[in-house]
Steps between C-alpha positions, in 0.01 A plus 500: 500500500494226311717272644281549820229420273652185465572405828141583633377231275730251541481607873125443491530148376717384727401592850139547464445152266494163617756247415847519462696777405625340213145438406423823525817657312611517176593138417577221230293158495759231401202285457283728243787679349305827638664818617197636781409770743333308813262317321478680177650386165700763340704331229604112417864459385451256209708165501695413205446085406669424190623131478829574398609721813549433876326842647586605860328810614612714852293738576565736822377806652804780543267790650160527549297420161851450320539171359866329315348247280824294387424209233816262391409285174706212461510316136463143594461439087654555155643788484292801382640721247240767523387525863230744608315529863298723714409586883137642452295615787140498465283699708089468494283745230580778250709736638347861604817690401862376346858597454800371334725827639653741264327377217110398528296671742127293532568428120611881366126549472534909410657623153469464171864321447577180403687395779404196659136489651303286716725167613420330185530485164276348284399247744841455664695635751776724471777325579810853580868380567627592883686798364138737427409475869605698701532229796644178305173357356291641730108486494229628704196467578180595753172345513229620763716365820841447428809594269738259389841561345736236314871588401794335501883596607746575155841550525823442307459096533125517440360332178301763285120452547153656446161566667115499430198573682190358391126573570277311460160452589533272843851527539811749457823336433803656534793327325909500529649337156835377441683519298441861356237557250238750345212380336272524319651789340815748639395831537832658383433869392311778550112375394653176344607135522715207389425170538556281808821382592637242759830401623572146521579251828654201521492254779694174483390155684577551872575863468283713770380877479393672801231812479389750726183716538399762727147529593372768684119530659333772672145670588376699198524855608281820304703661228700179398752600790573138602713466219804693722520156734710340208626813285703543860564135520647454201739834525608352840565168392671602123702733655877559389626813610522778238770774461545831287744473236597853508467763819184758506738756461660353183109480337444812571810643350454206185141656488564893463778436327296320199238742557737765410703366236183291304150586591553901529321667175499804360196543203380829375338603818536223677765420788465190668552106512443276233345137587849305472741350238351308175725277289331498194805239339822411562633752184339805677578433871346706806282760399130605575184410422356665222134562679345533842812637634373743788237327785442702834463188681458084377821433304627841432491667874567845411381630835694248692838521310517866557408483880792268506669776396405753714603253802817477325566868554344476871773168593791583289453893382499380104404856356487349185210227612347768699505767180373159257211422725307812560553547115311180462272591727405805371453404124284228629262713704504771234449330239300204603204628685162575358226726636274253621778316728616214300857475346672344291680235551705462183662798386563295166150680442618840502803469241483463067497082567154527695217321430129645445338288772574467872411411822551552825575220761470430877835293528707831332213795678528347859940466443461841402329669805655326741840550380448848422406529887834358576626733257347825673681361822807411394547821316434663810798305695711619177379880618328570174107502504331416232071502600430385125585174610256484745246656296547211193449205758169676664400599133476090482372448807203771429434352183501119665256623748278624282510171277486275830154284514276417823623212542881609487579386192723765247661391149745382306496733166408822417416713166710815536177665512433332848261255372585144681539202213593186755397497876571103523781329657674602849763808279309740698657417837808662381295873515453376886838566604542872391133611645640341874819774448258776370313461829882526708574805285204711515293336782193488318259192577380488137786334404535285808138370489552448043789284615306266764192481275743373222714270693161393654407393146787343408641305745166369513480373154861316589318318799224412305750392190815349663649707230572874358537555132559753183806651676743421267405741230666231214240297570139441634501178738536391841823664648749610773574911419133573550502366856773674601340889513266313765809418719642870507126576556461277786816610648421878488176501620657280795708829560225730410219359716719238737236230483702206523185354272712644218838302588261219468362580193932550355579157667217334267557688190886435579416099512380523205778724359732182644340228301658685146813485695764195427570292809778365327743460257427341171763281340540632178728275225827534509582653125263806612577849572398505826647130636839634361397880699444295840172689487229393796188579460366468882345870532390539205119568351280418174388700343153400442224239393605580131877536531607201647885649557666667781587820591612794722205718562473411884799751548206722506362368854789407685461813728180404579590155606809663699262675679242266545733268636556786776114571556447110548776328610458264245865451327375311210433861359819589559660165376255500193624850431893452572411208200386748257760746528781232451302309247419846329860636528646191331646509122570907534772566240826622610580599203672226384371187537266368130146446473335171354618593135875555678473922459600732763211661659554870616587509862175463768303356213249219564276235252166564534387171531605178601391154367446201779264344335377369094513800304489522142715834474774335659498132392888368484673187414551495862135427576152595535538875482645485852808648614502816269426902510377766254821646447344770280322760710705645837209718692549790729157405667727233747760778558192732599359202804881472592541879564104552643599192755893686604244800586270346691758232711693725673684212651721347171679271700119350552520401122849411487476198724405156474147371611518334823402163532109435560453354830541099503257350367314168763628213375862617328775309627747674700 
């Protein structure tokens, strides 16, 4: 739909306007320096005069509205020790809504972090090296009319550089930078900063540097969907084809395995999986951590780790998974549910270490009843049936129904005596998800019509927005995680209801799922951990406005891309999603390769988070926190997407190939 939406315009312009088509098209004004629509000014690409530099600027037009803006500076001076220069693209009045992807989202505007807000800082603009963005330096913006998009191309011969985008009052500036700097301060931790820093550039007399910028214009459309005209641009033209490191069937096996041998738990009367492996120093080695061990859903997936298992038993006939899983199961539902519907979600609560206080959230409640659905079913394929499953995940479902407010909206925390403490941020959508199977299981509409009138709410709050938040429970900011319970929504209420307004509705919320993503592969320096690893990080996501690192959590909707790739036709999905999986898969232990301190890590172990960017906790010799991992913590939560995804893709073979090339792109050379 929204491609047509483009072409109708442009369409429009050009046969039922006077003048030539050019005139009437999107077009640059050699004269005035002014990218246009017919005769309206959308942006001005701003010349560079500086005395000591010869500046030659090409600008052409490679598909409709996509512009290569190529400037070569020549030093016709001294030479200059410490060089700096920009391409800047100014485009009229403040800005309506902005984006620098993956990492500032119309300024971060909800949260009470510290993470960078607004596009300034006391007066100036933040200035974020390429390797934050998700797109190399990428900003966005939309005014009343138009969006307009500057990035440039980075590869392995590219010099580091930065980005900005500026509003101000009459004008909105976007900025490239080179060389590579972050000013006025670094934000290089969790709620904290360092100061700026800069690389240096040299350029001698006569010695020439040639620059490129993409710009990308198109109609504003409702719900800040326009921004998918260069998200898919620049995955197209970044491209380098991706591939898995290790089969699906050797993850899987890597995956159970670890599950077996170091998350499996056995406390007083509690059998289950802990959260993952803690190093707590380099005397102790692997161990546990010594709190918070037990989560239904988040970072401990209880539910999910033993469906895995039952699966296990339904594939391969493991009695022993099959025997560990409905154990798990059946602690969890025993022990875990409470008379008015709610459950717990840490069973940390119910053994001697527990604490006095605790809550109840939507992120671990809405995990919980829809995996104990899947639970009930797969138990069934096992030929054992266990209706207490069912009867947790409606317990939640009642209980969210009877919470849920006119206008849709449900919670995010709950008192253990049902009283709701938080109903802000978008953590409810992940309750939507389990009331859309409680309507397939039992048939009743109450659930069906909770789940609309939620999603309703929602979804609509991420138009409004350009942004979900509060999913990732570590923090309270502009996010990824809680964005994604709106995709699965969107996709199951597609099969529910088959109003292809919902496939819509995942395309959109998928877009902006994409612009977390890494269209490329940052260069990291060579001394690090992950130059000497070989480690790419095209596929890969952010984690979130306050955690300005990568990692693996899109495992979780690579099904749902699989299959919207199917229901559209649209193999970006599919591409996007093959991306993940390799990207995700990367850096599994075999068992005998060391981490970033040079120890083994147990076999199918993986580090928890990955640093492309400034960050304090893993500052090196080697550079600006770049290029290094937090070696410390190997979660199950990964090994929980990885098996949830081998369930739902029945085709493996589908996940074991390379993305195919995107279509050529006008303009490429043959």
């Amino acid at each position: 739909m929204r491609q047509y939406f483009h072409l109708t315009i442009i369409f429009f312009f050009l046969f039922f306007g006077c003048g030539s088509p050019k005139d009437k098209g999107f077009h640059f004004s050699e004269e005035s320096g002014t990218l246009k629509f017919a005769d309206s000014h959308i942006a001005t690409l701003t010349p560079l005069k500086d005395g000591r530099l010869k500046v030659i600027d090409k600008v052409n037009e490679v598909e409709e509205g996509i512009f290569l803006w190529e400037r070569t500076v020549t030093n016709i001076g001294k030479d200059l020790d410490s060089f700096r220069t920009t391409m800047e693209v100014k485009t009229p009045g403040k800005f309506d809504y902005g984006m620098i992807p993956g990492l500032s989202y119309n300024g971060n505007p909800w949260g009470d972090g510290n993470e960078p807000k607004t596009f300034t800082d006391k007066g100036l603009p933040w200035v974020f090296s390429y390797n934050r963005t998700s797109v190399p330096g990428a900003t966005y913006s939309e005014n009343d009319k138009w969006t307009v998009a500057l990035f440039s191309d980075f590869n392995d011969k590219s010099i580091p550089f930065s980005c900005s985008l500026m509003p101000k009052q009459n004008n909105t500036y976007h900025r490239l930078i080179w060389p590579e700097e972050e000013t006025p301060r670094s934000y290089s931790g969790k709620n904290s900063f360092t100061g700026p820093y800069a690389r240096n550039l040299s350029l001698k007399s006569g010695q020439s540097l040639k620059l490129s910028a993409w710009v990308v214009l198109a109609p504003k459309e409702n719900g800040h969907g326009a921004s998918s005209k260069f998200l898919d641009f620049a995955w197209k033209k970044g491209y380098r084809p991706t591939k898995p490191e290790k089969s699906a069937e050797k993850i899987r096996d890597l995956s159970i395995d670890f599950i077996k041998t170091h998350s499996w738990s056995e406390e007083g009367p509690f059998k289950g999986f802990r959260l993952g492996l803690k190093r707590h120093s380099k005397s102790e080695g692997w161990g546990h951590k010594y709190y918070w061990r037990y989560e239904t859903g988040f970072c401990g997936q209880n539910i999910s780790l033993a469906n895995a298992f039952l699966y296990e038993y339904i594939s391969r006939k493991d009695k022993d998974a099959l025997e560990k899983g409905l154990e798990s199961l059946d602690i969890w539902a025993r022990d875990c549910s409470m008379p008015n519907g709610l459950f717990r979600c840490h069973y940390d609560q119910l053994l001697p270490r527990g604490r006095a206080w605790e809550a109840q959230d939507a992120c671990n409640l809405g995990t919980a009843s829809y995996q104990f659905f899947e639970a009930f079913e797969l138990a069934k394929k096992c030929g054992v049936y266990k209706p207490n499953y069912k009867d947790v995940a409606l317990a939640i479902c009642d209980f969210m129904i009877s919470q849920q407010e006119e206008s849709g909206r449900l919670g995010k925390y709950w008192n253990n005596k049902g009283e709701c403490l938080n109903r802000n941020g978008t953590t409810g959508a992940f309750l939507i998800p389990g009331m859309i199977k409680a309507f397939h299981i039992t048939e009743k509409q109450k659930y069906l019509d909770a789940a609309l009138k939620a999603f309703d709410f929602y979804f609509g709050q991420f138009q409004d927005h350009g942004y979900t938040v509060a999913g990732a429970l570590g923090t309270n900011c502009v996010d990824k995680e809680s964005s994604f319970p709106l995709l699965r929504s969107a996709m199951l209420l597609h099969k529910t209801t088959q109003d292809k307004g919902y496939l819509e509705k995942a395309e959109r919320l998928s877009q902006y799922l994409a612009s977390w993503q890494w269209h490329y592969d940052v260069r990291f320096p060579e001394k690090s951990f992950l130059a000497k690893s070989g480690y790419r990080s095209t596929g890969a996501t952010s984690v979130s406005a306050a955690h300005n690192h990568l990692d693996h959590y899109a495992l979780v909707w690579v099904s749902d891309w699989v299959e919207l790739a199917k229901l559209t036709g649209n193999d970006i999905w599919l591409q996007r999603a093959q991306a993940i999986w390799h990207e995700g898969n990367s850096l599994v232990s075999d068992g005998k390769k060391p981490d970033a301190n040079g120890d083994i890590i147990p076999a199918g172990g993986q580090f928890s988070t990955i640093y492309q960017a400034n960050w304090a906790w893993s500052k090196t010799k080697a550079g600006h926190g770049s290029g290094n991992v937090d070696s410390s913590w190997l979660p199950v939560w990964y090994m929980a997407y990885r098996l949830e995804t081998l369930r739902k893709v029945s085709d493996w073979s589908v996940l074991d190939q390379s993305p195919k090339p995107p279509k050529a792109l006008a303009g490429d050379k043959k």
